[in-house]
LUMPA-761694 format. One record per atom (N, C-alpha, C): x, z, y. Coordinates in steps of 0.2 Angstrom, whole numbers, plus 2048, in hexadecimal, padded with zeros to 3 digits. Example, Ala and Ser with C-alpha at 12.3 -4.5 7.8 and 13.67 -1.06 7.14 Angstrom:
BEGIN
8428277E4;83E8277EA;8428277F0;8408237F5;8448247FB;840827800;
***
This chain:
BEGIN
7F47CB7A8;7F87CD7A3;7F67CA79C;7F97C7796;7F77C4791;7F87C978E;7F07C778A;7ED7CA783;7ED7C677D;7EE7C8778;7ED7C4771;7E47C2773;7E57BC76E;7DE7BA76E;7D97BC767;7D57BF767;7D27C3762;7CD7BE75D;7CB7B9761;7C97B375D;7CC7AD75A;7D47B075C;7D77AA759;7D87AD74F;7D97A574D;7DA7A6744;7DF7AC744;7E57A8748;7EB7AE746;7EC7B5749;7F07B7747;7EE7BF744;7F17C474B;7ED7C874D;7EF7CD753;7F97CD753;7F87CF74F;8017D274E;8047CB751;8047C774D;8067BF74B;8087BE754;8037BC758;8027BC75C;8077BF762;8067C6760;80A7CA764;8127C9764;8137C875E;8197C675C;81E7C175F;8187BB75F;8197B5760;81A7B676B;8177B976D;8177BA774;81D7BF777;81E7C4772;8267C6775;82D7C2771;82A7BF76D;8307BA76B;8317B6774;82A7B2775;82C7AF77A;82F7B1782;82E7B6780;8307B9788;8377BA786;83A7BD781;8407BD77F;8437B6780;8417B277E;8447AB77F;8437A9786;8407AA789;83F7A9793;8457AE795;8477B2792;84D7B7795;8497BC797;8427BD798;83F7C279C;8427C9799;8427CA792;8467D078E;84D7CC78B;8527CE78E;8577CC78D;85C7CF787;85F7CB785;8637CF77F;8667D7781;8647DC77C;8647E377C;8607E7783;85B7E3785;8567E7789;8507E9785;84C7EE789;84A7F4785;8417F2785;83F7F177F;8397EF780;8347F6782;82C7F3782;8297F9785;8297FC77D;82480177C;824806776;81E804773;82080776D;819803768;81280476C;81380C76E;80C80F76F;80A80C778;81080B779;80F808783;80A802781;80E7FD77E;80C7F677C;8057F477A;8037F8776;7FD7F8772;7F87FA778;7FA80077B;7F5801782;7F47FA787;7FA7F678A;7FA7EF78F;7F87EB789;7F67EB785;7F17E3781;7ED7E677E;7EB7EC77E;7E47EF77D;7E37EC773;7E77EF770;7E87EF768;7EC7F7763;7EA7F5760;7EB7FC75C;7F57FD75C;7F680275A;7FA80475B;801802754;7FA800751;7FC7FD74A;7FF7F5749;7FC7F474C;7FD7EC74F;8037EA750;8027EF755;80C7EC75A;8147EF754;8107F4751;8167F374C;8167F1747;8107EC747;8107E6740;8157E0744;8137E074B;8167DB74F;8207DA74F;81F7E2750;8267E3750;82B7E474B;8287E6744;82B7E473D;82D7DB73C;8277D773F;8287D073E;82E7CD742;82E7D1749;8357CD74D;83C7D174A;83B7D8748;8417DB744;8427D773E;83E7D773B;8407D1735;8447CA735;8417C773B;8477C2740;84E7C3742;84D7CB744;8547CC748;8557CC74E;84D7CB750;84B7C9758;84D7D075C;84B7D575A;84C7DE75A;84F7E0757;8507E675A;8537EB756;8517F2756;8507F7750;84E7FE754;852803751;85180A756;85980E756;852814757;853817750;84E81F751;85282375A;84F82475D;850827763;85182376A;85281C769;85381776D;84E81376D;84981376A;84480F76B;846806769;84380276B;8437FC767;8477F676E;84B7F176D;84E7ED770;84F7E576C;8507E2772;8527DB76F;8587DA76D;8597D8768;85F7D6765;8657D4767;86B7D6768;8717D376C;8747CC76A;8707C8763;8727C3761;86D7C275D;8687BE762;8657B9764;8647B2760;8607B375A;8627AD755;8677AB753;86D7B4752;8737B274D;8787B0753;8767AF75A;8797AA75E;87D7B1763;8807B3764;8857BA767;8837B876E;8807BA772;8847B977A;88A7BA77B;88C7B8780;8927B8782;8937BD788;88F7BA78D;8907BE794;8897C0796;8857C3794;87F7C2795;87E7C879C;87B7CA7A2;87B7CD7A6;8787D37A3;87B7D97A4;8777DD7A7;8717E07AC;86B7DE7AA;8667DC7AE;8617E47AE;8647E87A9;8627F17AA;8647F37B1;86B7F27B1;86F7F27B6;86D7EF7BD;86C7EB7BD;86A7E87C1;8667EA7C6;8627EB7C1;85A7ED7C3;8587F37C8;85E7F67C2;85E7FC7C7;8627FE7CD;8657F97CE;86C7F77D6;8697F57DC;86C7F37DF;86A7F37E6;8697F97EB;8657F97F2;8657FC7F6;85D8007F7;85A7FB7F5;8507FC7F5;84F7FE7F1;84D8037F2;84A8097ED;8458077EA;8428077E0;83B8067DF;83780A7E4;82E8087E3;82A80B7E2;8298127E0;8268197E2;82681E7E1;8238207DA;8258217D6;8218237CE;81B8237CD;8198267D3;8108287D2;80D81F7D4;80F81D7D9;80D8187DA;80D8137D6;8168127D2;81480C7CD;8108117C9;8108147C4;80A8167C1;8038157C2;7FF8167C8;7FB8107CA;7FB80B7CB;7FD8087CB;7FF7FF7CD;7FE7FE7C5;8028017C0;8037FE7B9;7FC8027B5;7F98067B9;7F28087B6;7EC8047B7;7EE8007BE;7E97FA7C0;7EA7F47BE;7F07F47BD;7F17EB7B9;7F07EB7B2;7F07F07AF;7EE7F37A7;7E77F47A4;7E27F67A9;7DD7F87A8;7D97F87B0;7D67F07B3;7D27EE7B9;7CD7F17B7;7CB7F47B3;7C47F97B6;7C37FD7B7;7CA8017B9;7C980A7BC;7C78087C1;7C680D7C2;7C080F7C8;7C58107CC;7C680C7D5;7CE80E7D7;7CB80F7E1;7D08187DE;7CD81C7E5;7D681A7E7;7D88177E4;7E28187E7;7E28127EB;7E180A7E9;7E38057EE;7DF8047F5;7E58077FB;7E2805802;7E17FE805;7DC7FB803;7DB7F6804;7D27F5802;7CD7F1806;7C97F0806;7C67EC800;7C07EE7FD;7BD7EB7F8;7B97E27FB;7B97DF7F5;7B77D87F8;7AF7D97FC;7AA7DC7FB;7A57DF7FC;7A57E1805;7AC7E2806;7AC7E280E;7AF7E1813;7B47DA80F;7B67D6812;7B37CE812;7B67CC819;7B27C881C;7B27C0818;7AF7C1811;7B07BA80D;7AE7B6811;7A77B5811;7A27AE814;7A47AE818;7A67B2820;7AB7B0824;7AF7AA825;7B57AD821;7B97A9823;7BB7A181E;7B47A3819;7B379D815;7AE79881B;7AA79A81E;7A6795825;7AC793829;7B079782B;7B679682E;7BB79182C;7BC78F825;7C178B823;7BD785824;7B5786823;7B177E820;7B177C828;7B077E82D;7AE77E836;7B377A837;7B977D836;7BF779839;7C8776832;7C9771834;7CD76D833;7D3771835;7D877282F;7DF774830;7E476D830;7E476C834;7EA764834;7F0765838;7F276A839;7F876A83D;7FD76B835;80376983A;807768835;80A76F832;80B76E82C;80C772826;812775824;81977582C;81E77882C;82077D82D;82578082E;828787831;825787836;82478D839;81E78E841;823793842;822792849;82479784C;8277A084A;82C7A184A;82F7A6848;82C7AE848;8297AC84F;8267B1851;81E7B384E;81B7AC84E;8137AD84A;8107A684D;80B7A6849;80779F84E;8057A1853;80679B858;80579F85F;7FE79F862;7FA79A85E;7F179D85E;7EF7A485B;7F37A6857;7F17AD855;7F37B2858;7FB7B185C;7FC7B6861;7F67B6867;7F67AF86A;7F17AE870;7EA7B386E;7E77B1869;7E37B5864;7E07BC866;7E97BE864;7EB7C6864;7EB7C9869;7EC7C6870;7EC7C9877;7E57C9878;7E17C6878;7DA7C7878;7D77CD873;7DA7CC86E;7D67D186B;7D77D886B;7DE7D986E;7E27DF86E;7DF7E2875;7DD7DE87B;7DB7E2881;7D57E187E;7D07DD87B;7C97DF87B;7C87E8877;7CA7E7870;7CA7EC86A;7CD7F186D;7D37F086F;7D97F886E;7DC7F8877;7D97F4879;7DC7F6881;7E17F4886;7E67F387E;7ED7EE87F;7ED7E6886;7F17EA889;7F37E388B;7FA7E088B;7FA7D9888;8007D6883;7FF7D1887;8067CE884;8087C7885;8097C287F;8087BD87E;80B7BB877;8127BB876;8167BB87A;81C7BB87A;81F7C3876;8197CA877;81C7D0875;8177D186E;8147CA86D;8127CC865;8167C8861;8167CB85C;81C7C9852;8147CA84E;8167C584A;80F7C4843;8147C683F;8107CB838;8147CC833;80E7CB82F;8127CC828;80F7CB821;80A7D2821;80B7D7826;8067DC826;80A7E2828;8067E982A;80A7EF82E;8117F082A;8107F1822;8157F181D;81D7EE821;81B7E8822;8207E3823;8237E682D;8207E782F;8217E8835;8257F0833;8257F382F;8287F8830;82E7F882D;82F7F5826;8367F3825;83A7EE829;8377EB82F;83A7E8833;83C7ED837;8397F183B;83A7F683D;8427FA83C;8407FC833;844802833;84C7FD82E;8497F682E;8527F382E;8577F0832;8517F083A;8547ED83E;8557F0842;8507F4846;8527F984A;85480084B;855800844;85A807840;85F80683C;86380C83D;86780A83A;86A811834;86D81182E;86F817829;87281C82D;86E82282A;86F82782E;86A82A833;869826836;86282683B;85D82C83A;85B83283D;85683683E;85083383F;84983483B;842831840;83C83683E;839836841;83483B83F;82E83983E;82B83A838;823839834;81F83C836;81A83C833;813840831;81584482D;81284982C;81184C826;80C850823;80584E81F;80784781B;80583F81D;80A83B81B;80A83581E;80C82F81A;80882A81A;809822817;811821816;81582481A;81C82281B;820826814;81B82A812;82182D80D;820829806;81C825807;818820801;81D81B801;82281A807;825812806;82C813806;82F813801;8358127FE;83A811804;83680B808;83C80980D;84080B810;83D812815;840816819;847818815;84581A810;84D81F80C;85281780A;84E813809;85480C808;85780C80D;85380C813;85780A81A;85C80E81A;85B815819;86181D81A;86082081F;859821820;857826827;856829821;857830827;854836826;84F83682A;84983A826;84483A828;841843829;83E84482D;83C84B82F;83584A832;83284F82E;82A850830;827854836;824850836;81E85383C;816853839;81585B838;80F85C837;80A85B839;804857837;7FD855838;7F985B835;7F785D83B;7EE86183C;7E785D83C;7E286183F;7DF85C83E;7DD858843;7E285A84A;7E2859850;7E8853852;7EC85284D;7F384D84C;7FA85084B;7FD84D84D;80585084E;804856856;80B859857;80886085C;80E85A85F;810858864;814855868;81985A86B;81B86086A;81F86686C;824866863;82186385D;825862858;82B85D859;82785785C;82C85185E;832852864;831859866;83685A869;83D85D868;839862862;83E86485F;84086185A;83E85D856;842858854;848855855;84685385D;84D84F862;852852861;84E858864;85585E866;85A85F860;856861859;859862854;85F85D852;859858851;85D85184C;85D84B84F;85B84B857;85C845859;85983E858;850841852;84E83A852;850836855;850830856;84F829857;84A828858;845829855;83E824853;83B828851;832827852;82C82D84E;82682684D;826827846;821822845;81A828843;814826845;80D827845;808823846;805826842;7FC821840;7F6829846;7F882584A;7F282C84D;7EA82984E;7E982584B;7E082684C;7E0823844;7DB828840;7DA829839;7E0828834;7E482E837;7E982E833;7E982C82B;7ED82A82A;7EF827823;7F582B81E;7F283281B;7EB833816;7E683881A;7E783C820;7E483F821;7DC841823;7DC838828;7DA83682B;7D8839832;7DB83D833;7DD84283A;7DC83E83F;7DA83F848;7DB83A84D;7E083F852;7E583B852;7E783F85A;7E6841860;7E4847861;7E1848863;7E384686F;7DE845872;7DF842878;7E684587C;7E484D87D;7E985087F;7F184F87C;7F084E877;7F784D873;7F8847873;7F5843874;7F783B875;7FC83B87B;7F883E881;7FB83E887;802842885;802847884;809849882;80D84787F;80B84387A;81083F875;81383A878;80E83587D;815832880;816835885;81683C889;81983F890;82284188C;823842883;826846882;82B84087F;82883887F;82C83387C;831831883;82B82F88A;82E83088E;834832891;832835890;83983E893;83E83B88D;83E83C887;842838881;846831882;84482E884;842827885;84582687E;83F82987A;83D829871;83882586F;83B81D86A;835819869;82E81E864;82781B864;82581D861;82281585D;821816857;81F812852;818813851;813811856;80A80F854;80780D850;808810848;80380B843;7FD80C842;7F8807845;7F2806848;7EA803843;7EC80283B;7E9800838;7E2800839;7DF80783B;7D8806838;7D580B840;7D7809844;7D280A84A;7CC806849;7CB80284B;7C57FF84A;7BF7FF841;7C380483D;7BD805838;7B880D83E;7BA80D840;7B5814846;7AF814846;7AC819842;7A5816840;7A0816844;7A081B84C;79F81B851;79F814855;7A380F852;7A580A855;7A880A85C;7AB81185B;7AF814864;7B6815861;7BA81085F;7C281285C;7C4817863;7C981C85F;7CB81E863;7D381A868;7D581B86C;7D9818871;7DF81586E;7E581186E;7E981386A;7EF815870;7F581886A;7F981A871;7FD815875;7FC80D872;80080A876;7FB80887D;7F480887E;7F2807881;7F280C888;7F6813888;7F881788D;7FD81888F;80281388B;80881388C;80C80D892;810813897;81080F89E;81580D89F;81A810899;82180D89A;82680A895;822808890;82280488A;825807884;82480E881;82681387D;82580F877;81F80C877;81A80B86F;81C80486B;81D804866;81C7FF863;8157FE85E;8117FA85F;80A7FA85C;80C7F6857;8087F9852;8077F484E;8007F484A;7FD7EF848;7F67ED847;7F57E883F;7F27E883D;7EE7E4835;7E97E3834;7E97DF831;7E07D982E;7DE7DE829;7E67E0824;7E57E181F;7DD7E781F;7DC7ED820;7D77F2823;7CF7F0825;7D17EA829;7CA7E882B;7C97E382C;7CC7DB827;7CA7D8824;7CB7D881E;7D27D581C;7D37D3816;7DA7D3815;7DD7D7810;7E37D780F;7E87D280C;7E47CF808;7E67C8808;7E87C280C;7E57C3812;7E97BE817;7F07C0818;7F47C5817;7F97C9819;7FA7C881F;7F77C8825;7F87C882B;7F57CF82F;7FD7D1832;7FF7D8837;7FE7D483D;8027DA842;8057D5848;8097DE84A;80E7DC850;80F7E2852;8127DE859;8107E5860;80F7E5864;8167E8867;81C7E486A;8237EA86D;8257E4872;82A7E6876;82F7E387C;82F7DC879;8317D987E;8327D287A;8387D3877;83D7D6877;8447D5876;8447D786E;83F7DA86E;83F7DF865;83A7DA862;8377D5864;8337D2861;8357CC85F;8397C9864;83F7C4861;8437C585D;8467CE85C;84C7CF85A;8477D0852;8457D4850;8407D384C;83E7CC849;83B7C784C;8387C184B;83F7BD846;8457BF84A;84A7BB847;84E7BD841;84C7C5841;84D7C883B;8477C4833;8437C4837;83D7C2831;83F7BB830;8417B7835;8437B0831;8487AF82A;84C7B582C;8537B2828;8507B6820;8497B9820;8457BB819;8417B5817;83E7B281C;8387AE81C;8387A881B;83B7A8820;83A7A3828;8337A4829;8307A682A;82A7AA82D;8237A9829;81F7AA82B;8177AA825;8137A4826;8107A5820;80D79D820;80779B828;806797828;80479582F;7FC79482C;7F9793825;7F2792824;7EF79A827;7F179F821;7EC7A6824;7EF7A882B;7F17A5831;7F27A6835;7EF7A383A;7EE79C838;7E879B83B;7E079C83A;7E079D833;7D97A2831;7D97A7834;7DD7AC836;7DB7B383A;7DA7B0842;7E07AC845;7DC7AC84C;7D67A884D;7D27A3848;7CD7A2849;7C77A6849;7C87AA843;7C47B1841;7C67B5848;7CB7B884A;7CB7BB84F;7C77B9856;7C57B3856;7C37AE85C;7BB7AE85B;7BA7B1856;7B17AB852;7AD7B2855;7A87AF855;7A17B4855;7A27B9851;7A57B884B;7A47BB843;7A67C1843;7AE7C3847;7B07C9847;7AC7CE84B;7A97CF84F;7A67D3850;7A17D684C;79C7D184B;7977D5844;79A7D883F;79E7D283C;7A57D6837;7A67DD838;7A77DE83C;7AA7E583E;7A47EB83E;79F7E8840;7987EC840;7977EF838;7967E8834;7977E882D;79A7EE82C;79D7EC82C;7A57EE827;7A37F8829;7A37FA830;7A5801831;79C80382C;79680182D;78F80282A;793802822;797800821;7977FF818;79E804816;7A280681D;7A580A81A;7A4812819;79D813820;79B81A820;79581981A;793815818;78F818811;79381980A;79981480B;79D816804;7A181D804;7A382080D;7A782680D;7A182C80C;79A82B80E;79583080C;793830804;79482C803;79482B7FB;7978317F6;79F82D7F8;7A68327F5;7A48397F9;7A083B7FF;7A1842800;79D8467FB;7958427FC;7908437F8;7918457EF;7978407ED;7998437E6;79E8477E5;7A28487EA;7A784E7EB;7A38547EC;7A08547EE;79A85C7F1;79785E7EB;7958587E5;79085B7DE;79385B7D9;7988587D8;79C85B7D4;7A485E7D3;7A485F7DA;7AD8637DA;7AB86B7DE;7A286E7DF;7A48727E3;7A58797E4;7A887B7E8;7AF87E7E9;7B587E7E5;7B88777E4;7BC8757E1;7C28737E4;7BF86F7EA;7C186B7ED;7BF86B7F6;7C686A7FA;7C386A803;7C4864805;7C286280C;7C485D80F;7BF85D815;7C285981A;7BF857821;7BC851820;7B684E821;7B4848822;7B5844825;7B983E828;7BC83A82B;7B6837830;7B7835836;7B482E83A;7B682783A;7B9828836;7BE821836;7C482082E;7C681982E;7C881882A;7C6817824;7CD81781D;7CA818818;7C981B812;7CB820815;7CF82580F;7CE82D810;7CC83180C;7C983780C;7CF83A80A;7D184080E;7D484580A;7D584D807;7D684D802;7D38537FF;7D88597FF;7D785D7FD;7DA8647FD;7D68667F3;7D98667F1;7D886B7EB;7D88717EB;7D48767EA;7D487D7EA;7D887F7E5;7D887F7DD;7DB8827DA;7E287D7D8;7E68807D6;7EF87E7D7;7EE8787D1;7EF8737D0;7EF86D7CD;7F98697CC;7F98687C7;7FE8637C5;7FC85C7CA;8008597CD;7FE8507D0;7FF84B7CA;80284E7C5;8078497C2;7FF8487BB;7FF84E7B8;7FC8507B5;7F184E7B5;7F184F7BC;7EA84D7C0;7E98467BE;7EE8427C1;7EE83C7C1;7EE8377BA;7F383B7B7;7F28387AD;7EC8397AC;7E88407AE;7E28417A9;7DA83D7AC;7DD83A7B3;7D78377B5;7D882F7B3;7E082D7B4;7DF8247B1;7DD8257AA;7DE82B7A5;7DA82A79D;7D482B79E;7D082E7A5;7C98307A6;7C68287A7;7CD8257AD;7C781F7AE;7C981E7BA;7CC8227BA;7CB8227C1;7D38227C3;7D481E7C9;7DC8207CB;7DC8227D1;7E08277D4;7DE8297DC;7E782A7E0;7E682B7E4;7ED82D7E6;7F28357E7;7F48377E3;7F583F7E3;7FC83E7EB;7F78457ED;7FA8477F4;8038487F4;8058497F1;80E8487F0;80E8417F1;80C83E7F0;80E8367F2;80F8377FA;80C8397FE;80B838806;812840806;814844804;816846805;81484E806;810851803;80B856802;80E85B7FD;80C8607FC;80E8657F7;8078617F0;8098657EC;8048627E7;7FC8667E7;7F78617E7;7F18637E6;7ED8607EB;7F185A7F0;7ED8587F3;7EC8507EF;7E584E7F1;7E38467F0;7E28427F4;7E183C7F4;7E18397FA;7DA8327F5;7D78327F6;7CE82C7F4;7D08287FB;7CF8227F7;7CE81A7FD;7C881A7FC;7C281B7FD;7BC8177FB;7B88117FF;7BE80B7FE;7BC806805;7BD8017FF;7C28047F7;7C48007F2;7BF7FD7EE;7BC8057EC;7B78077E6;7B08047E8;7AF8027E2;7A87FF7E3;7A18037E4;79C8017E8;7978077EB;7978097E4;7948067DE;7918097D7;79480D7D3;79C80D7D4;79F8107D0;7A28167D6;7A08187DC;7A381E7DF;7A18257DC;79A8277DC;79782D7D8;79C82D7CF;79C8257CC;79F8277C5;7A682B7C5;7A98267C8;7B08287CB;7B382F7CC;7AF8327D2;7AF8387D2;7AC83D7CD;7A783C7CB;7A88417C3;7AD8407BE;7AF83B7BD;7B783A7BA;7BB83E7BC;7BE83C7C0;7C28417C5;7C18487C3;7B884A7C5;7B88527C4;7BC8537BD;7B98507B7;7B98517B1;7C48547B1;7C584D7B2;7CF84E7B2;7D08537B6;7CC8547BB;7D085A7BE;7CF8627B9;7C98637B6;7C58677B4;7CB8697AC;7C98637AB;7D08627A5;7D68657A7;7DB8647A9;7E08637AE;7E086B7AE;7DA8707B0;7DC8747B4;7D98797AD;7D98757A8;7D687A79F;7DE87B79D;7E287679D;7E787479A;7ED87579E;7EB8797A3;7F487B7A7;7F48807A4;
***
């Protein structure tokens, strides 16, 4: 994000000036689009709030803006004198189409971490550089020579990273695959809006977790399913819900994270595994496997997953780097018939034409090398001293504030708040504390629940982090 330079001669304002004039000329703010507000702006380039309206006198003085007491400040409809004629509706725009934004709460994080990289950040699920496999697969680029040619590959995925993936899938998770029944994606995300564009269709009934990753992602309601929850305990989903769902609504489809659910981190439990597919079976109702973080098992004993029990091919598995390498590769993969894998594969072409072929062959050499197993060792030792950390500073400064079960796995803690709390509220008063975290309405929760990544956050800052936290909530609960 650009900042005015504070050692240059010319003047704060001058500067700022001079950088929305430019974007107005790129078309980024287009004639009669709605600029951000004195007091937002001053926040995103970290300057007084004085500043920006010296800024914005100087462009009004051109003609560049315009401002209307109640309507805030805009670009001028004529642009250097000069009228547009047809200039697009790009408010409009914005907001058309079929794909729904991002949830409030989420961009509001997003835009608290791109505005200010030093909060202390219990919200993004994804793993810190600290515990991912740099030197890795920096040995691994220098070891071996990429010279294959630098075309489209294969629709499906590179075929050394599928071959890769059937090894790895019976060694790890049990699975026995073919290359033919694995699809590479840009990661689980992607595998699931394949999923619910291709092999769903509006209208469509499916049943979730509840609470669950799935209410996080806009996509489902773009598709136009309806969706119906299935309660998570701390035993999983009850497989006697998923029946009556059928009966009711006819799901179609039940998608489930059952080992270290995501946010709960629950494991489903064996008995109800076997049920789950006795009951998909009988249905001959798919089930959706998303399978990210078996292997963080701090026991280094993941629990089973369910497509490895399944004898009449109910499951559709799906798996990520993202969790327990590095999220930056963007390589998934997902596990189904071959007919859905093709059908799928040929979907993702007419977006892609499929994923780049270099981190695709850095994952199946990494998945081949010596490296991943220690990796893994690593990685579960670094994630139970970070989650004993966050328990240890949840216990001394929130106690009896706040509950929650300890996880074996995964990487995400979740809370219950004892006293009745705003989400919206909680969350304001801890980005001005310094901390960002995920409020439990996001997954689909009543309010008061939280959800802490602590696989993001840096060892050093988990203890500070969470007395921030205390402090906003303490706050929060002065001021209701």
């Amino acid at each position: 994000m650009w900042k005015p330079d504070r050692h240059s001669r010319q003047p704060l304002y001058e500067q700022i000036a001079d950088h929305i004039e430019q974007r107005i000329a790129y078309g980024e703010f287009p004639p009669g689009s709605l600029l951000p507000s004195e007091r937002k702006m001053a926040a995103q380039l970290g300057v007084n709030r004085s500043t920006v309206i010296m800024a914005f006198d100087e462009l009004r003085a051109t003609g560049l803006i315009e401002s209307k007491t109640g309507s805030g400040t805009r670009v001028s409809t004529s642009k250097w004198e000069v009228a547009p004629k047809h200039t697009p509706n790009w408010k409009s725009y914005s907001e058309g189409g079929h794909f729904l934004p991002n949830l409030p709460f989420m961009r509001k994080i997003r835009e608290a971490l791109a505005q200010n990289p030093s909060l202390i950040d219990f919200a993004s699920g994804e793993l810190a550089a600290d515990l991912a496999p740099i030197d890795e697969i920096a040995a691994l680029m220098s070891e071996h020579r990429y010279t294959s040619y630098l075309g489209y590959d294969n629709p499906q995925g590179y075929v050394p990273l599928r071959q890769a993936l059937v090894g790895y899938l019976e060694k790890h998770r049990g699975i026995r695959a073919t290359e033919a029944s694995i699809l590479i994606t840009s990661g689980s995300q992607q595998s699931l809006y394949l999923i619910t564009q291709c092999l769903l269709s509006p209208g469509d009934a499916v049943a979730i977790e509840d609470p669950s990753y799935c209410y996080s992602l806009p996509m489902f309601q773009s598709a136009g399913l309806r969706l119906f929850r299935l309660p998570v305990d701390r035993h999983g989903v009850r497989p006697e819900d998923v029946r009556a769902l059928y009966k009711k609504h006819r799901i179609k489809m039940v998608f489930a994270n059952p080992n270290f659910q995501n946010p709960t981190g629950s494991v489903l439990a064996a008995e109800r595994r076997k049920q789950l597919l006795e009951v998909a079976s009988e249905l001959a109702l798919p089930i959706v496997e998303d399978d990210p973080f078996s292997l963080t098992a701090y026991d280094g004993m993941p629990p089973a997953p369910l497509k490895s029990m399944d004898e009449v091919g109910s499951v559709l598995h799906i798996g990520s780097f993202s969790k327990i390498a590095a999220s930056g590769l963007r390589i998934g993969w997902m596990v189904a018939p071959r007919a859905i894998a093709e059908r799928l594969a040929d979907a993702r072409q007419q977006m892609d034409f499929g994923l780049s072929v270099i981190p695709q062959q850095m994952a199946a050499q990494f998945l081949s090398s010596s490296y991943f197993d220690p990796h893994l060792e690593r990685l579960r030792m670094q994630l139970v001293f970070k989650r004993d950390l966050l328990v240890e500073a949840l216990n001394k400064e929130l106690p009896g504030l706040i509950r929650f079960a300890v996880p074996d796995g995964g990487l995400h803690l979740w809370c219950k708040l004892v006293p009745e709390v705003h989400d919206g509220k909680l969350l304001e008063e801890g980005i001005r504390r310094g901390v960002v975290f995920v409020p439990g309405s996001v997954y689909g929760s009543d309010s008061g629940f939280v959800r802490f990544t602590f696989a993001r956050a840096r060892t050093e800052d988990i203890a500070e982090g969470i007395a921030k936290f205390a402090e906003a909530l303490k706050d929060t609960l002065g001021g209701a």
